[in-house]
MDTraj code that builds the backbone (N, CA, C; nanometers):
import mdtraj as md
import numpy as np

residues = "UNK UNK UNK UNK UNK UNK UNK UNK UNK UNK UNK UNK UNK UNK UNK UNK UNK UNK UNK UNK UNK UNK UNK UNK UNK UNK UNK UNK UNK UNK UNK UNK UNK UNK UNK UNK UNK UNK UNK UNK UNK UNK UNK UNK UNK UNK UNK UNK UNK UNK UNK UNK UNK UNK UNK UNK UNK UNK UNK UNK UNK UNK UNK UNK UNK UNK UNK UNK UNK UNK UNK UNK UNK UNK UNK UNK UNK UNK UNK UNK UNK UNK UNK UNK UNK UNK UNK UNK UNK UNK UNK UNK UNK UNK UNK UNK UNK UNK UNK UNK UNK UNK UNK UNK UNK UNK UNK UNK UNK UNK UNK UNK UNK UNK".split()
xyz = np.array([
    [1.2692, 3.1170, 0.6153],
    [1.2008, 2.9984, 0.5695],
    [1.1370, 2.9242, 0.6867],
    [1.1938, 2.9313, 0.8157],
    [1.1167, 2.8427, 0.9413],
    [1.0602, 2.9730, 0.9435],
    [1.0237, 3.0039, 0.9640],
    [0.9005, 3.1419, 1.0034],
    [0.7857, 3.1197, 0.9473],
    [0.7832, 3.0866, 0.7597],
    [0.7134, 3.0826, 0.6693],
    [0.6415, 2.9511, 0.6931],
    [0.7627, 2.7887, 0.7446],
    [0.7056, 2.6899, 0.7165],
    [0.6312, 2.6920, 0.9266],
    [0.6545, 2.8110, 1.0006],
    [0.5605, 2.7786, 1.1157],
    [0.4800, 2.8623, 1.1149],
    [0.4432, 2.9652, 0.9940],
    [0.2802, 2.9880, 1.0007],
    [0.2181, 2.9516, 0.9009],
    [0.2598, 2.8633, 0.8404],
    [0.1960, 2.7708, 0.7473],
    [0.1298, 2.6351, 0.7894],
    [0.1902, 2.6478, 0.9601],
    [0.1575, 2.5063, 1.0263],
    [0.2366, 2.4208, 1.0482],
    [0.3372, 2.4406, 0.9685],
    [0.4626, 2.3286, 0.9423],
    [0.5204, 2.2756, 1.0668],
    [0.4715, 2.1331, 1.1518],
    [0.5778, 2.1020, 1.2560],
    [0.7671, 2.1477, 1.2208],
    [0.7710, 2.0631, 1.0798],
    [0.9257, 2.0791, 1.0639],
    [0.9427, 2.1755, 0.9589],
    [1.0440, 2.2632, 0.9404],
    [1.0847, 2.3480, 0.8488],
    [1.1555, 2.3051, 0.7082],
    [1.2497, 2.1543, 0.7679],
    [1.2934, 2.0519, 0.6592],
    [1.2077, 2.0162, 0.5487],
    [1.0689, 2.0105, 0.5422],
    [0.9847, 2.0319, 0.4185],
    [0.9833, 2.1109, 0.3546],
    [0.9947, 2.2048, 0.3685],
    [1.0035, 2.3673, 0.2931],
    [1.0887, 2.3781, 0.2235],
    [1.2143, 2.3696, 0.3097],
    [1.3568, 2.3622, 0.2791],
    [1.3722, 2.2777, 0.1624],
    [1.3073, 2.1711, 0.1590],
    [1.3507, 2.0333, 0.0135],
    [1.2475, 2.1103, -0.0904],
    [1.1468, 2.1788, -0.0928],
    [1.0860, 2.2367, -0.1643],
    [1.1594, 2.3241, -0.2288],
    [1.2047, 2.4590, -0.1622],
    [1.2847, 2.5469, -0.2386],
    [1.3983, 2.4836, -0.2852],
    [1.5061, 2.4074, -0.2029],
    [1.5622, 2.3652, -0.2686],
    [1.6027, 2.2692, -0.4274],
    [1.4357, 2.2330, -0.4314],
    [1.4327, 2.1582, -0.5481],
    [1.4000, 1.9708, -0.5279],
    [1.4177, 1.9898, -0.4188],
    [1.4668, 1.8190, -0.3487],
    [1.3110, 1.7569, -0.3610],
    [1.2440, 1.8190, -0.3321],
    [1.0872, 1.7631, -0.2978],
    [0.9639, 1.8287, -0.3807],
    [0.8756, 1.7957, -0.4378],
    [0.7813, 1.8624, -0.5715],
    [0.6825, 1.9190, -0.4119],
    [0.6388, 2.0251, -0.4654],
    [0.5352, 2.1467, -0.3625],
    [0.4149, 2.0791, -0.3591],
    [0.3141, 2.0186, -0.2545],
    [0.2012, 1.9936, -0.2824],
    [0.1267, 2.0500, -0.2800],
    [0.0074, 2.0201, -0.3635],
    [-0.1100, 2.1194, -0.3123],
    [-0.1508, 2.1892, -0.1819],
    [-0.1191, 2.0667, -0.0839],
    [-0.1959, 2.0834, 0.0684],
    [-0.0445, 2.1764, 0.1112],
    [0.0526, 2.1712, 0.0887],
    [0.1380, 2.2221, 0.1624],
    [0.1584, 2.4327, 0.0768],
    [0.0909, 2.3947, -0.0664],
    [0.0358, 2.5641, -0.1393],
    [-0.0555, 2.6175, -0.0707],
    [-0.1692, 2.5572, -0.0041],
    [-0.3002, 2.5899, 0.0679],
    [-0.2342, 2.6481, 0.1406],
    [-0.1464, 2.5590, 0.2690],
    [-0.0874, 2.6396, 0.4118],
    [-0.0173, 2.7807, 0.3708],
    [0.0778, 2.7419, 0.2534],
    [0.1255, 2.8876, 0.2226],
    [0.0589, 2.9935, 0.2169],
    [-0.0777, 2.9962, 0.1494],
    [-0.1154, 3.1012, 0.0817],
    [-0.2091, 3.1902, 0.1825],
    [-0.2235, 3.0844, 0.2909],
    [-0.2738, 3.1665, 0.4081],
    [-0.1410, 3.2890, 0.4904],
    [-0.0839, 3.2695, 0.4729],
    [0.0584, 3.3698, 0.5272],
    [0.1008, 3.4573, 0.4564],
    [0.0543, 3.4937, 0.3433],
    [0.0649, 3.5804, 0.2645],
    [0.1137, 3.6111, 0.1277],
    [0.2085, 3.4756, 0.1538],
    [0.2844, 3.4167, -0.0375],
    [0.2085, 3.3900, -0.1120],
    [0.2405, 3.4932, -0.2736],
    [0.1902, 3.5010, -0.3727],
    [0.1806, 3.3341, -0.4340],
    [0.0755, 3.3044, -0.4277],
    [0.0636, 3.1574, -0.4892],
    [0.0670, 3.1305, -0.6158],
    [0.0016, 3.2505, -0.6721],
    [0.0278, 3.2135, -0.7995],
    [0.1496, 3.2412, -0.8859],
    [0.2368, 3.3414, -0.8255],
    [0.4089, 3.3377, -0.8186],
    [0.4894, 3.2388, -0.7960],
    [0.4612, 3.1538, -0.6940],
    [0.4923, 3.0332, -0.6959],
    [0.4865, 2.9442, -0.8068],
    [0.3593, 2.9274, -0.8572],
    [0.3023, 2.8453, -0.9315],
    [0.3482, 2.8784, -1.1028],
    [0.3486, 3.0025, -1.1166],
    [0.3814, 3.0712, -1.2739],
    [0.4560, 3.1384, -1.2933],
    [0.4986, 3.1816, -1.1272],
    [0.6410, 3.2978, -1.1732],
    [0.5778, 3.4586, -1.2136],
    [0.4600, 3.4790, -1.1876],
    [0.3560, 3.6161, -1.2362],
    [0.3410, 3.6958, -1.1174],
    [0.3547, 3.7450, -1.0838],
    [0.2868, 3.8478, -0.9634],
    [0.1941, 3.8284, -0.9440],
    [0.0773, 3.8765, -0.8711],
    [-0.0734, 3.8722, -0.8456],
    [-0.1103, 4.0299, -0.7680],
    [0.0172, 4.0485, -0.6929],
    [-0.0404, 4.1550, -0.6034],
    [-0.1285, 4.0876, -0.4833],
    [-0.1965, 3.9857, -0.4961],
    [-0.3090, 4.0007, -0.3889],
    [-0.2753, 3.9309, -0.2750],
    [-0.1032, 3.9442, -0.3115],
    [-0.0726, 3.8524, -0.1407],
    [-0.0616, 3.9591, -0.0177],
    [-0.0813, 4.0416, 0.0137],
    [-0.1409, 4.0943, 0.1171],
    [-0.2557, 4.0508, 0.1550],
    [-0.3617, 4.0251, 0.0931],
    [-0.5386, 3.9859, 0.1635],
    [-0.5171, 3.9145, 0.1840],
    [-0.4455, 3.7856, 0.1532],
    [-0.4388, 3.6639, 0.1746],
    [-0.4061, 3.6018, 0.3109],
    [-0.2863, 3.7630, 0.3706],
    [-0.2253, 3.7003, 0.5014],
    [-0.3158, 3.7762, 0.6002],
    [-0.4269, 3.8049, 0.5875],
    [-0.5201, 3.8470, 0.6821],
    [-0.5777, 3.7210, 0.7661],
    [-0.5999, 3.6582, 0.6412],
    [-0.6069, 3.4798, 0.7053],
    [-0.5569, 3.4046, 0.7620],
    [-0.4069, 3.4361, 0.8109],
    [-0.2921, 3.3705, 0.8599],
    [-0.4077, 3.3047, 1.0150],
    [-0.3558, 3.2031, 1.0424],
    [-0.4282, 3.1437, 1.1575],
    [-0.3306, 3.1898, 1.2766],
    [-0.3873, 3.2264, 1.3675],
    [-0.2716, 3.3057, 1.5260],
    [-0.2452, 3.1505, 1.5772],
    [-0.1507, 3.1879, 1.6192],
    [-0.1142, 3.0037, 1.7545],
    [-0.2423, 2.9625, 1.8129],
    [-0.3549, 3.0636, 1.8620],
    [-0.4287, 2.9835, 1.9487],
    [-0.5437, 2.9563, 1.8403],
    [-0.6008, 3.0131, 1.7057],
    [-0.6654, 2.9287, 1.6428],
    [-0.6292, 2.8499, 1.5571],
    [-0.4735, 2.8159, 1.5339],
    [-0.4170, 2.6903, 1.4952],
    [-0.4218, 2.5601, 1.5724],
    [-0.4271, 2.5767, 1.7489],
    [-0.4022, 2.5075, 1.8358],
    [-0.5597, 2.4574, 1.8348],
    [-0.6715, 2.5326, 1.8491],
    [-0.7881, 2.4911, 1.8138],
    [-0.8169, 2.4175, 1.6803],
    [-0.7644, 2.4651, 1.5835],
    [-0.7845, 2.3670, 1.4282],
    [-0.7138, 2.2629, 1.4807],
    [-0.6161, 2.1985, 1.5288],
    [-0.5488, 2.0763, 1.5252],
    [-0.6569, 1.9998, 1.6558],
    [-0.6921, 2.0861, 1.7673],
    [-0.7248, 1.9430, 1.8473],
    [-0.8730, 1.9198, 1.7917],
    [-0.9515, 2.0075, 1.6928],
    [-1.0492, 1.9951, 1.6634],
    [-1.0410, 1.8426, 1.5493],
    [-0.9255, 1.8422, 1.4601],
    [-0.8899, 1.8023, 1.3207],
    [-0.8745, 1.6577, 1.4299],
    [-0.8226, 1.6487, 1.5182],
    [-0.8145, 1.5157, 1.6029],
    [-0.9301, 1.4205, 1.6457],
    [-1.0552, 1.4961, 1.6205],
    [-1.1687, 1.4565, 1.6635],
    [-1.2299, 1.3765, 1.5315],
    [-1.3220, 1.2876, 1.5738],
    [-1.3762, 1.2154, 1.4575],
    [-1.4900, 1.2818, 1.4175],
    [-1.5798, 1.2670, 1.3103],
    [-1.6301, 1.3266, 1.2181],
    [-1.7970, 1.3620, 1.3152],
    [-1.8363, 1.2546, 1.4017],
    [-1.9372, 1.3299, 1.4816],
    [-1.8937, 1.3941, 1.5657],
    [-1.7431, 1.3523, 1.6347],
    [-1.6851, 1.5074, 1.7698],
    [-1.6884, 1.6096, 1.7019],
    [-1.6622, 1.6348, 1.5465],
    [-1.6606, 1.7817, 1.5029],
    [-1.7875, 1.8139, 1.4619],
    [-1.9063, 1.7196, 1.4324],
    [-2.0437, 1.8013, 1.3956],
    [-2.0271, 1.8620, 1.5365],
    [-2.0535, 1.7474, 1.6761],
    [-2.1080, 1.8729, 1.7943],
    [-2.0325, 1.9502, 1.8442],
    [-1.8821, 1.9775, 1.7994],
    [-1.8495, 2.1258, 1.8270],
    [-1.8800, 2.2459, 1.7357],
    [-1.9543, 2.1848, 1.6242],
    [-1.9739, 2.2679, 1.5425],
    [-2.0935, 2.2810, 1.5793],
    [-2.1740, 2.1958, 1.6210],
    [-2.3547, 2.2450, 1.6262],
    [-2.3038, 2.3659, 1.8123],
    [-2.1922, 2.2899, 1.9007],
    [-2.1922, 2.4006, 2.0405],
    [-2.1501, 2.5332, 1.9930],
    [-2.0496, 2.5600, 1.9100],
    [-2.0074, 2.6828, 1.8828],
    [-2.0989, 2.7293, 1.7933],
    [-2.1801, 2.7413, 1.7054],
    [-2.2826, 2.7298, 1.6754],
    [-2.4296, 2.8081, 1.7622],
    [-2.4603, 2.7538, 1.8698],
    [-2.5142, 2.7645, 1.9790],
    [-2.4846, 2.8871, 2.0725],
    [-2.3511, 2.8835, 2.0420],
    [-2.2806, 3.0157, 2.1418],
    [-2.3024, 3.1049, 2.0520],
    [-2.2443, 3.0923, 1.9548],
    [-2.2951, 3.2601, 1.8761],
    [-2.4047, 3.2596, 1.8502],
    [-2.4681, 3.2068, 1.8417],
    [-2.6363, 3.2420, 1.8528],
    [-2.7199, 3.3079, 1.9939],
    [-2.6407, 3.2355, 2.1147],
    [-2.6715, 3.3287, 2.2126],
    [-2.5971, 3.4527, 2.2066],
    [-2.4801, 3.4523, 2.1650],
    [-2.4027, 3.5987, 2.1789],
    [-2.4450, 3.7190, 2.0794],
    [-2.5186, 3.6817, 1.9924],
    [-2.6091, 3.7058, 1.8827],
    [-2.7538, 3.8076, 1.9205],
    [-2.8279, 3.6742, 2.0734],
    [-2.9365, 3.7047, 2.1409],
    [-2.9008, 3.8150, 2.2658],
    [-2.7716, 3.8066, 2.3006],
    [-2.7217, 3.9122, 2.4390],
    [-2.7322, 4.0104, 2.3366],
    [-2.6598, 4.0476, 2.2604],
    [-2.6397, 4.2045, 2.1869],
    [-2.7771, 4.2717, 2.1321],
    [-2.9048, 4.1781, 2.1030],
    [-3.0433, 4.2140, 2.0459],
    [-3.0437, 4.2722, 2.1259],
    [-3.0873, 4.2050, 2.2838],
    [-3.1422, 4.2549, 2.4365],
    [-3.0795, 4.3098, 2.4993],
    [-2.9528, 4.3671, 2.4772],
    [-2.8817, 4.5231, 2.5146],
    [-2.9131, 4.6480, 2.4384],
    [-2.9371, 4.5554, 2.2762],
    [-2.9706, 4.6854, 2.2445],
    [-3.1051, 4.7580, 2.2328],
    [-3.2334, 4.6154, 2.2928],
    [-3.3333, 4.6846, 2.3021],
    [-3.3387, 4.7051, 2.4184],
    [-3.2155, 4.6791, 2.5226],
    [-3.2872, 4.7546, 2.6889],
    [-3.2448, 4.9067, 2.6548],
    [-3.0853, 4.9181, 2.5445],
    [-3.0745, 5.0678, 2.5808],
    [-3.1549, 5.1762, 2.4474],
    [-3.2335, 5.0750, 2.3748],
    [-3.3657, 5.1481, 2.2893],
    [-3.4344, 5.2034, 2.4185],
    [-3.4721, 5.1138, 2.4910],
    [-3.6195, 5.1654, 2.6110],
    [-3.5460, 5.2168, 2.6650],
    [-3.4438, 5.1935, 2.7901],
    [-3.3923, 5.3111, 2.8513],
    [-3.4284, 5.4368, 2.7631],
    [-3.3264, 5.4426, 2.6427],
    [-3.2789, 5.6070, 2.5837],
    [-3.4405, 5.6629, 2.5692],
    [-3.5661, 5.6231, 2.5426],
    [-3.6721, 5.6704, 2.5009],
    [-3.7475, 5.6812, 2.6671],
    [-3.7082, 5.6463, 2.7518],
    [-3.7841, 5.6772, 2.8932],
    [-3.6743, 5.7872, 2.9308],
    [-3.5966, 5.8140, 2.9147],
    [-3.4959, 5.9380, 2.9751],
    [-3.5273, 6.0619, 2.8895],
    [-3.6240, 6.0405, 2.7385],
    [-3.7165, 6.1580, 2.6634],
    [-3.8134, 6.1931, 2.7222],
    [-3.8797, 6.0878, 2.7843],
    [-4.0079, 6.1404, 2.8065],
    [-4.0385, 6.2261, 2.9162],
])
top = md.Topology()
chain = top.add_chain()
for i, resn in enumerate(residues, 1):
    res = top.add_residue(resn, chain, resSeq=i)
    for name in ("N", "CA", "C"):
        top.add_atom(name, md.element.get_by_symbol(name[0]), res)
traj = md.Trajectory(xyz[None], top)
């Protein structure tokens, strides 16, 4: 259960814990975190299977893009447009490096024919 409630995000595991136990009603926002880790949500929710909790934990967030969602989530609503317009920016150049590698090794491969 601390495993579940720390890749769900969970600072404390004691939330989880009052959940299964019955102590505390499940919230929505705290079903969202789940369903990224791989728990059948809608098992939760109806007691049904789904099967599709495998795809789900493909989404699981790793420590370091959790650590990025939180100091980002700390920022106010224009600090996150311009990390969103810089990152943004970067893959668009990283976008423009891979064109112009792959048209230097187009021309290379066609001058090593001729």
């Amino acid at each position: 259960m601390a495993e579940a409630a720390r890749q769900a995000g969970e600072k404390d595991p004691q939330g989880l814990k009052d959940v299964v136990g019955g102590r505390k009603r499940l919230s929505a926002e705290l079903l969202a975190k789940l369903a990224v880790t791989g728990i059948d949500t809608q098992y939760v929710l109806t007691g049904v299977r789904t099967g599709t909790a495998e795809p789900q934990a493909r989404f699981a967030l790793t420590p370091r893009k959790q650590k990025l969602l939180d100091l980002i989530e700390m920022l106010d609503e224009k600090g996150q447009e311009e990390i969103q317009e810089e990152l943004e920016k970067i893959k668009r150049m990283k976008e423009l490096e891979r064109e112009v590698a792959e048209l230097k090794q187009r021309a290379g491969g066609g001058q090593n024919k001729a």
